[in-house]
N, C-alpha and C positions, 0 to 999 in steps of 0.2 A: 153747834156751828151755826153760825147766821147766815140768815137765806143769801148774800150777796156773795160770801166766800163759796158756798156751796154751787151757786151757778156759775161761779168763774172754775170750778173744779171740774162741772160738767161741759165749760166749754172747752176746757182741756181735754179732758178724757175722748169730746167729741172729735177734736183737734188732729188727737194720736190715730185714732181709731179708722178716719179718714185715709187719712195716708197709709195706717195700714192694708186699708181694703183696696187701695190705688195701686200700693205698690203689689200686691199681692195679685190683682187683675192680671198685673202686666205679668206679673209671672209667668200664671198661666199663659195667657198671649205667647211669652216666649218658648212654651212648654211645647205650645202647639204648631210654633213656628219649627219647631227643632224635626216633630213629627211629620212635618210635611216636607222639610228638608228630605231630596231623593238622589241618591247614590246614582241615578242615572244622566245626574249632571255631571260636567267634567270634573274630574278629580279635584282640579287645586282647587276649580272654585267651589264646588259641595263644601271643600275643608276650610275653604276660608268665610262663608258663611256660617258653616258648625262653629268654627271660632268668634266669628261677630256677637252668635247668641250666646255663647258661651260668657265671653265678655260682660254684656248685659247683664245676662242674671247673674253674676257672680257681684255687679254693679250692686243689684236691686237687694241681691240676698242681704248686703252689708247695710243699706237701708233699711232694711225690715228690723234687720237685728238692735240698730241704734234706736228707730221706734219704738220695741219692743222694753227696752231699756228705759224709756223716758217715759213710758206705759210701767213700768216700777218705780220710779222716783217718784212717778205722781201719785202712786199708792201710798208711798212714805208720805208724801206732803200731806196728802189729806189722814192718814193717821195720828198724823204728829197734835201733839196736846199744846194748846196755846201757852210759852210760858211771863208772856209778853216781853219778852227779848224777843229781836229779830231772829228769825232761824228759818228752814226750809217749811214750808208750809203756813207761812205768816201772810195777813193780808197789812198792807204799810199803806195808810193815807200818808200825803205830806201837802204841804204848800206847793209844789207844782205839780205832782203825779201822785197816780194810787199804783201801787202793785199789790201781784200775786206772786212770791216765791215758791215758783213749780216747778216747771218746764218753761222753755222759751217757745211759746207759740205766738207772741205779738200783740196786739192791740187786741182787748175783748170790748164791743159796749151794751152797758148793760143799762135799760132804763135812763136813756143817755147821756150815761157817765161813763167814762175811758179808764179803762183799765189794763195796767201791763203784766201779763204773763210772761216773768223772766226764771231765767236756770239760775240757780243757786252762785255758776261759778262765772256769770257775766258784773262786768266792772258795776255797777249800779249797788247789785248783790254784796258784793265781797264789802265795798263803804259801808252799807246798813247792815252787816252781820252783827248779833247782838247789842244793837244799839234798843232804843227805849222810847215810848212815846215823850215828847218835851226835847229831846237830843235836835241839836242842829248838825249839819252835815257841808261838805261842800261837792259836787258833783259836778264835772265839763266848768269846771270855774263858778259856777253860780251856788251862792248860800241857798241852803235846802232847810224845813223844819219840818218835823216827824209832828206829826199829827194825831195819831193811834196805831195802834199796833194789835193785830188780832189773832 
């Protein structure tokens, strides 16, 4: 794998990894707020505070999970064997942008060049699935041309 693909894989895994430890903070936080919630408050309100956090992390729980999941796609991505068709785990030079078909974590740069970390199933994607280096494309209206394919 070439050093540029690979640092864009690491700024994804850094990407996931963040947010997991964010979301997972707040957990705790709310883990601790629950504990310190005291029964010697008025009834409704204790109960509609025990509901507030409850809300929350049941929020956060479903974020964890969807990170934890794009924390396996990016596994796949970087497993996958180049077979230079577009597919998940492909880096795509073209005449207006470079991507990373990974995860969707945004704009990485690297050595001052801009690169996009997109999910497999955002519009950009789904156009350049199995296309080829040499393939022109059209994207938001504008003719696009593939560049390489890695």
């Amino acid at each position: 794998m070439n050093t540029t693909k690979q640092t864009l894989f690491e700024a994804c895994e850094q990407y996931v990894q963040e947010r997991i430890n964010r979301i997972s903070s707040a957990m705790k936080d709310l883990e601790s707020d629950l504990e310190n919630e005291s029964k010697s408050s008025a009834g409704d309100k204790y109960e509609t505070g025990r509901e507030m956090i409850n809300i929350e992390w049941n929020k956060l729980s479903n974020q964890l999970q969807q990170f934890k999941m794009l924390r396996e796609t990016l596994d796949k991505a970087k497993n996958r064997k180049s077979t230079g068709r577009i597919q998940l785990g492909s880096l795509i030079m073209t005449n207006m942008a470079s991507y990373i078909i990974a995860i969707p974590a945004g704009q990485i740069d690297i050595e001052g060049e801009k690169y996009f970390a997109i999910g497999a199933n955002s519009p950009i994607a789904q156009i350049l699935q199995d296309k080829v280096a040499g393939e022109d494309f059209s994207f938001n209206g504008k003719a696009n041309h593939i560049i390489s394919v890695e």
